[in-house]
MIKE-951497 format. One line per 10 residues: number of its first residue (from 1); their letters; for each residue z, x, y of C-alpha. Coordinates in nm, 4 decimals, always signed. Each point is the difference from the previous one (the first is absolute). Layout:
BEGIN
NUM	a	Z/X/Y ~ ...
END
This chain:
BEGIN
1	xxxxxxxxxx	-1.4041/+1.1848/+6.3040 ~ -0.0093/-0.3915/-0.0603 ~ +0.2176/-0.1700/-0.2770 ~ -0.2759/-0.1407/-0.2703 ~ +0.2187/-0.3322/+0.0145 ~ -0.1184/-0.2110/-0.2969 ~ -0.3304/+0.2419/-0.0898 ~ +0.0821/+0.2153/-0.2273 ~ -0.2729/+0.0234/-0.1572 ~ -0.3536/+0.0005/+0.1983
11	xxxxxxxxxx	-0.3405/-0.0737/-0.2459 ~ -0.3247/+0.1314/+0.1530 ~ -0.3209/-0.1797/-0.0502 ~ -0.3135/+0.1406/+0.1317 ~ -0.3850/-0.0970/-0.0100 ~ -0.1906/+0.1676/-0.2453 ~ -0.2541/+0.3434/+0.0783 ~ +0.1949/+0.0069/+0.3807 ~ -0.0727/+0.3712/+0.0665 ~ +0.2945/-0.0049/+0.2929
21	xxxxxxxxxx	+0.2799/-0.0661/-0.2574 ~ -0.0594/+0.3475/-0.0577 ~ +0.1235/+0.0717/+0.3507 ~ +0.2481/-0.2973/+0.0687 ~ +0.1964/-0.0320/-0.3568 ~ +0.1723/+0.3426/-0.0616 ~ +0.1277/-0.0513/+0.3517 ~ +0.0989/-0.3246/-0.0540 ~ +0.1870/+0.0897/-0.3322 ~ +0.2067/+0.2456/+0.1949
31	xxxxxxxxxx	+0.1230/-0.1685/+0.2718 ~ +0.1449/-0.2979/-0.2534 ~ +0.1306/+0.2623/-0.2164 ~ +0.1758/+0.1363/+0.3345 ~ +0.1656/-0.3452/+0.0629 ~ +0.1342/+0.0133/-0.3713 ~ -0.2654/-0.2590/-0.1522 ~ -0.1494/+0.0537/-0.3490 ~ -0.3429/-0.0882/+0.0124 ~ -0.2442/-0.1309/-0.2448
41	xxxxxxxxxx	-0.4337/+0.0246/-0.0537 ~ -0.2236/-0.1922/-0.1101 ~ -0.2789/+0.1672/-0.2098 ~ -0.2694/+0.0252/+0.3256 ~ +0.2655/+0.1473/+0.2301 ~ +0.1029/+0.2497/-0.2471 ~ -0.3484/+0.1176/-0.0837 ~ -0.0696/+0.0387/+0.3902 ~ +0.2710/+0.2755/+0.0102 ~ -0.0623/+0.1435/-0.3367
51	xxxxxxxxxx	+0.2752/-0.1169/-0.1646 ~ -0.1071/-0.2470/-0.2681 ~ +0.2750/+0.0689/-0.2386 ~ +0.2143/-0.1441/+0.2685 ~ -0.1948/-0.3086/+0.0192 ~ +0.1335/-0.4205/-0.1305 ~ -0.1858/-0.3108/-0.0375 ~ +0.0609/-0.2313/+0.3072 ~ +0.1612/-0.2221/-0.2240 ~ +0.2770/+0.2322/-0.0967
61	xxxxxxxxxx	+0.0225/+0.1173/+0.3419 ~ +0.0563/-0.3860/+0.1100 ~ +0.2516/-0.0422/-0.2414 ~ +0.2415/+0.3223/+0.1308 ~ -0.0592/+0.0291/+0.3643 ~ +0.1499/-0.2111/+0.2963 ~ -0.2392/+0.0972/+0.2351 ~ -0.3930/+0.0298/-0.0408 ~ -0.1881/+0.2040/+0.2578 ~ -0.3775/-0.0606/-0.0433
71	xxxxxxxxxx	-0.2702/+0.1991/+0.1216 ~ -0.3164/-0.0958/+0.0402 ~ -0.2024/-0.3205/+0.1680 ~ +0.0649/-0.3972/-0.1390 ~ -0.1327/+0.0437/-0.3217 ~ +0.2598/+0.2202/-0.1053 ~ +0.2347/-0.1685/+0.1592 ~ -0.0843/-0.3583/-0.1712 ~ -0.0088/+0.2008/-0.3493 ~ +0.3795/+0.1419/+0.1183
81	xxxxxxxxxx	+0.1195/-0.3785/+0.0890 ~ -0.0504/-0.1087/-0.3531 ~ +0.1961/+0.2354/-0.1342 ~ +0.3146/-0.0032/+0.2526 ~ +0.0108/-0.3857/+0.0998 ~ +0.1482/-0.0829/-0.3474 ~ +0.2831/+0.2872/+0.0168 ~ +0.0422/-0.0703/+0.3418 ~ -0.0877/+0.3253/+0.2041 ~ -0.1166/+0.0701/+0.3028
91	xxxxxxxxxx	-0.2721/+0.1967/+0.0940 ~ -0.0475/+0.2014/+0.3119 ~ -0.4782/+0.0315/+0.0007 ~ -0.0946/+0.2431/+0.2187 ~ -0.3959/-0.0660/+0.0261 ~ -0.2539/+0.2873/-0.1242 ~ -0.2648/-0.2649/+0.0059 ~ -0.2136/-0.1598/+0.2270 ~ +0.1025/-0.3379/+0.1739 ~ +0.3329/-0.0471/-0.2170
101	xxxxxxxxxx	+0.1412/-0.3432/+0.1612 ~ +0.3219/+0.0937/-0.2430 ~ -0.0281/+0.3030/+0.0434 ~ +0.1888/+0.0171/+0.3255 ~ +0.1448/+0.3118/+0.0196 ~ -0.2613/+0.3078/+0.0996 ~ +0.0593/+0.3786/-0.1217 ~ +0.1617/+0.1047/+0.3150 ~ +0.2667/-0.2786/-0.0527 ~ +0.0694/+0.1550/-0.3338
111	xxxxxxxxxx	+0.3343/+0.1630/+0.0313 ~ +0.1281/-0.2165/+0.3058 ~ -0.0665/-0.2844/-0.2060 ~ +0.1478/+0.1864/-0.2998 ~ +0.3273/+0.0700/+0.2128 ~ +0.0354/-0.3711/+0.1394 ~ -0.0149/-0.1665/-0.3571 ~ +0.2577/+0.2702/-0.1483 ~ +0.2265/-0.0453/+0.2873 ~ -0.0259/-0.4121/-0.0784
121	xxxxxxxxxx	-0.2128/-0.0733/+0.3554 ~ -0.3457/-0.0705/-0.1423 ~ -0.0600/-0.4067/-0.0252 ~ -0.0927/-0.1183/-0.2881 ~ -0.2035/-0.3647/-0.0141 ~ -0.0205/-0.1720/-0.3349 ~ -0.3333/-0.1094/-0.1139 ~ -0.1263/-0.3066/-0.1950 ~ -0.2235/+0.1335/-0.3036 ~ -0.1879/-0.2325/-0.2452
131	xxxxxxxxxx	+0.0251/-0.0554/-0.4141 ~ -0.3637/-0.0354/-0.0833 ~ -0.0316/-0.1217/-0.3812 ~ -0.2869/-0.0584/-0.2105 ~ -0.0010/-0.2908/-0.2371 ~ -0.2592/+0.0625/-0.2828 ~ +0.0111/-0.1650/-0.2978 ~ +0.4313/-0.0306/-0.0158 ~ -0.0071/+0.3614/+0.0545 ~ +0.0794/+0.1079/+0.3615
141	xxxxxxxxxx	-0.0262/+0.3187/+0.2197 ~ +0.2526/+0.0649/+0.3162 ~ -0.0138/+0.1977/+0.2316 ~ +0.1888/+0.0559/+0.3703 ~ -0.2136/+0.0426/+0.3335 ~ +0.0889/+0.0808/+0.3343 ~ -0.3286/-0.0798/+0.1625 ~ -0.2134/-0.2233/-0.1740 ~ -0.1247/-0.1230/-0.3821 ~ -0.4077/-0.1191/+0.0184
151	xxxxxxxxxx	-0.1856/-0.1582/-0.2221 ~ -0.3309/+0.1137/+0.0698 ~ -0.3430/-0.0259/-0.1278 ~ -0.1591/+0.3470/-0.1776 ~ -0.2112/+0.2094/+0.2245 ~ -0.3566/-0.1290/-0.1427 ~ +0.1388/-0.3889/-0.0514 ~ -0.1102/-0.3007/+0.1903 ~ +0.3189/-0.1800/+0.2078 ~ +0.2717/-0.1029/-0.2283
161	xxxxxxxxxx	+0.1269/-0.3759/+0.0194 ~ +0.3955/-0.0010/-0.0463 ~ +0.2593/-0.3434/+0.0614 ~ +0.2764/+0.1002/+0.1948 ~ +0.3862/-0.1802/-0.0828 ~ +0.2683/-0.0186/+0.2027 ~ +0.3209/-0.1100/-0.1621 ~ -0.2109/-0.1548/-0.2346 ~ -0.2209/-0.2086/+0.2255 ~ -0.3458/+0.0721/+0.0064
171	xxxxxxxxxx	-0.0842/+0.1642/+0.3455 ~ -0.3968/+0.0570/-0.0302 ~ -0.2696/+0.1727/-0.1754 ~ -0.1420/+0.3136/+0.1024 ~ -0.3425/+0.0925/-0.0121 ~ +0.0175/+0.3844/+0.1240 ~ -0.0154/+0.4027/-0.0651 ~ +0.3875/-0.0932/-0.0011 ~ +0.3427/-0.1302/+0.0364 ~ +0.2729/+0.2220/+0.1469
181	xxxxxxxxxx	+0.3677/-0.0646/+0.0074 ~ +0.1949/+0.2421/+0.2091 ~ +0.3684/+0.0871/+0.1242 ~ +0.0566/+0.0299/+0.3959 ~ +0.0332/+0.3772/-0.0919 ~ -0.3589/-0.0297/-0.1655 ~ -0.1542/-0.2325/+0.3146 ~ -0.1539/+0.3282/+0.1603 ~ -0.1484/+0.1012/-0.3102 ~ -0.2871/-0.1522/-0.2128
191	xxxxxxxxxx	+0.1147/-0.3742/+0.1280 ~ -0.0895/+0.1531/+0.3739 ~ -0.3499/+0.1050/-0.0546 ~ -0.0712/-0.3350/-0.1413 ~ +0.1010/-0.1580/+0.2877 ~ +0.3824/-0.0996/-0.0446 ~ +0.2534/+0.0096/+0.1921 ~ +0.2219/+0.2286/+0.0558 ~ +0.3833/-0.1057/-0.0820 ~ +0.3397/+0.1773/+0.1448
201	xxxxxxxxxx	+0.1717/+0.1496/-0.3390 ~ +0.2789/-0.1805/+0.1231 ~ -0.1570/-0.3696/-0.0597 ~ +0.0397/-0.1201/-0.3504 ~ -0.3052/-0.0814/-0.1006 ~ -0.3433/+0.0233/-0.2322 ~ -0.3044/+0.0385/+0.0994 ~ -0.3027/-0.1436/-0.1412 ~ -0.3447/+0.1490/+0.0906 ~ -0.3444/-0.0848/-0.1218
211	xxxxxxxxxx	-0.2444/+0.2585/+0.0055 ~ -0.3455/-0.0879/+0.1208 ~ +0.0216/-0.3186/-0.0811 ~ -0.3116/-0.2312/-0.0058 ~ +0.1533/-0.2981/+0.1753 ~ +0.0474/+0.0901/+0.3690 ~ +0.3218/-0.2179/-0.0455 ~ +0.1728/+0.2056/-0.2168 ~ +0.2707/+0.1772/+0.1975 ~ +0.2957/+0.2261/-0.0558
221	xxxxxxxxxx	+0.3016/-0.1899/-0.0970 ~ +0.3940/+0.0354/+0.0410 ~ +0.2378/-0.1152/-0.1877 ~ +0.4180/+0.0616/-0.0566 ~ +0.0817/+0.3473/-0.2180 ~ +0.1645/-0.2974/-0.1960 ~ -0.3413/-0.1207/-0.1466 ~ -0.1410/+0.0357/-0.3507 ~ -0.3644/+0.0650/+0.0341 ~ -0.2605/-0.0345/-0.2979
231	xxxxxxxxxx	-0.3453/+0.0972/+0.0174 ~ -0.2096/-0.1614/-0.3264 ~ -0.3704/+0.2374/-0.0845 ~ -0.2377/-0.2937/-0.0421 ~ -0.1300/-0.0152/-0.3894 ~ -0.3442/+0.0705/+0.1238 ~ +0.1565/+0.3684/+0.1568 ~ -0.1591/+0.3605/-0.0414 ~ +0.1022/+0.3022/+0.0642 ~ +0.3594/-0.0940/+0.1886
241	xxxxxxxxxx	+0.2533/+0.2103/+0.0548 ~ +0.3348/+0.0281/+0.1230 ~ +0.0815/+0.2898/+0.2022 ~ +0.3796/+0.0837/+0.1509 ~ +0.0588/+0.1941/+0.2477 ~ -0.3143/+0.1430/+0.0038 ~ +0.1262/+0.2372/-0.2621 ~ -0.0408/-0.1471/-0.3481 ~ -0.2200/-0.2611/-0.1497 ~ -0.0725/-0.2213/-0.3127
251	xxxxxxxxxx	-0.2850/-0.2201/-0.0640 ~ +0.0106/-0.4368/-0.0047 ~ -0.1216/-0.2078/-0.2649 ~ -0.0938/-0.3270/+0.0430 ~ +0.2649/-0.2436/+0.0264 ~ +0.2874/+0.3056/+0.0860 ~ +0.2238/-0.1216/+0.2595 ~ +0.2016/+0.2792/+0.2532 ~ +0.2948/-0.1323/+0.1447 ~ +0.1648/+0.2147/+0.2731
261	xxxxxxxxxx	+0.4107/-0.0781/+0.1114 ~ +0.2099/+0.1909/+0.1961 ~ +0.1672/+0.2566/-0.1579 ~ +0.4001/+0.0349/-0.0351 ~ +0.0068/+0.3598/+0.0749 ~ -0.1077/+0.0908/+0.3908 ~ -0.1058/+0.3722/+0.0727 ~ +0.2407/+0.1584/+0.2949 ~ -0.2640/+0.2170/+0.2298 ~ +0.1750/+0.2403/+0.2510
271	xxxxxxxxxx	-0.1616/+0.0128/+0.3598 ~ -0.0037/+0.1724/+0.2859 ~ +0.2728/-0.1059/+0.2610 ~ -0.2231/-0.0012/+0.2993 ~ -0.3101/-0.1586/-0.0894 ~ -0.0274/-0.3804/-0.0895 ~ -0.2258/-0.2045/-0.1944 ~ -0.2307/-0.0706/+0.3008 ~ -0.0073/+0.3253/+0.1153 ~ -0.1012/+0.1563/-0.3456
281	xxxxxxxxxx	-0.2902/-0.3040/+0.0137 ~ -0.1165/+0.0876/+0.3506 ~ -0.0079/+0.3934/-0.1436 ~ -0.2135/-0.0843/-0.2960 ~ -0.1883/-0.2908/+0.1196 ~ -0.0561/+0.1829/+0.3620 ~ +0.0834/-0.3464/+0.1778 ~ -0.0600/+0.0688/+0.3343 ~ -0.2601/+0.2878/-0.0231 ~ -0.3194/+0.0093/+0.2108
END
């Protein structure tokens, strides 16, 4: 049986009401607890195999494990990232979901993906997430994003008008349903299907998408990861909001301002030795296909 090497201790994170963590996580449990690793719940797994009592919060998990293994689809995933990137821990997603772009691992590479990051094989690429703070009134809200932070309008509003600053130079002004500013990791998400590009993780960089915008001329933008990027809510704006990650939301006023650096801490995300970026895209994107 394989050395655990630096893991020690392996936290599980799984996607809420997933009927097959039933099947996959008492397995799972004992083949770490085989290879000597103490292993740790959050409250979702736990429930899954009918152990609640057993059960942490993700952020006390983050704060004792060296290793997170998530299971579930992105969105579990990019709730997992905020919790590791600032301890520094690496997580291993094996995807439950759907189209999971981060989510590169698939069930049946479970254990031989397991095996290769105990046994120190598994690469490991650094990625670039994003500080996203809101400025209201001297008081300010933070909050780290691997994908994207968007400042949208509400679901019954007309198009919002923001000013975008770069460095402190005025860019433009925005009429539009929205302004998205993404990481390289978050180019194949929301910043995709509103027609940006998509941007190796390896290329430091920001993305800056505008989301049905009224001027034909408005067009996805890319700047260095080095860039400080405000967007200012017109004093005429209602019902804005700025969403992050696609997870968590708070409302505008008129005059906020969000301004979105990179962030000093980088989340570490495992991957599978034999597939690369471009084949993962040409999987999920079915480049190629008839």
């Amino acid at each position: 049986m394989s050395s655990l090497c630096q893991y020690k201790t392996i936290g599980i994170f799984s996607r809420p009401r997933r009927a097959i963590l039933a099947e996959i996580v008492p397995k799972l449990l004992d083949w770490l607890h085989q290879r000597g690793a103490a292993t740790l719940m959050d409250s979702e797994t736990a429930l899954a195999v009918n152990h609640s009592e057993e059960g942490k919060t993700r952020h006390e998990i983050a704060q004792r494990a060296d290793l997170l293994l998530v299971l579930g689809g992105d969105g579990t995933l990019l709730a997992a990232a905020r919790e590791a990137a600032p301890h520094g821990i690496p997580i291993l997603p094996i995807n439950l979901g759907g189209l999971g772009f981060l989510t590169s691992f698939t069930l049946e590479e479970l254990y031989p993906g397991l095996e290769q990051t105990l046994e120190g094989c598994a690469p490991v690429s650094e990625r670039v997430m994003l500080l996203a703070e809101r400025v209201n009134d001297g008081t300010a809200l933070t909050q780290r994003v691997l994908n994207e932070a968007v400042v949208h309008k509400g679901t019954l509003a007309r198009m919002i008008e923001v000013e975008l600053y770069i460095d402190g130079g005025f860019v433009c002004r925005y009429r539009a349903d929205g302004l998205i500013v993404a990481t390289p990791t978050g180019s194949t998400a929301y910043s995709m299907s509103a027609a940006g590009p998509i941007v190796h993780p390896a290329v430091e960089s920001i993305l800056i998408t505008p989301i049905c915008p009224h001027s034909l001329n408005d067009r996805p933008i890319v700047v260095p990861d080095v860039s400080t990027i405000e967007v200012c809510v017109e004093e005429n704006a209602d019902s804005v909001f700025l969403s992050m990650d696609g997870q968590t939301g708070v409302p505008l006023q008129p005059g906020d301002r969000v301004k979105i650096t990179r962030a000093e801490e980088r989340l570490k995300l495992i991957h599978p030795p034999n597939k690369s970026y471009f084949e993962i895209l040409r999987s999920k994107l079915k480049w190629g296909e008839a």
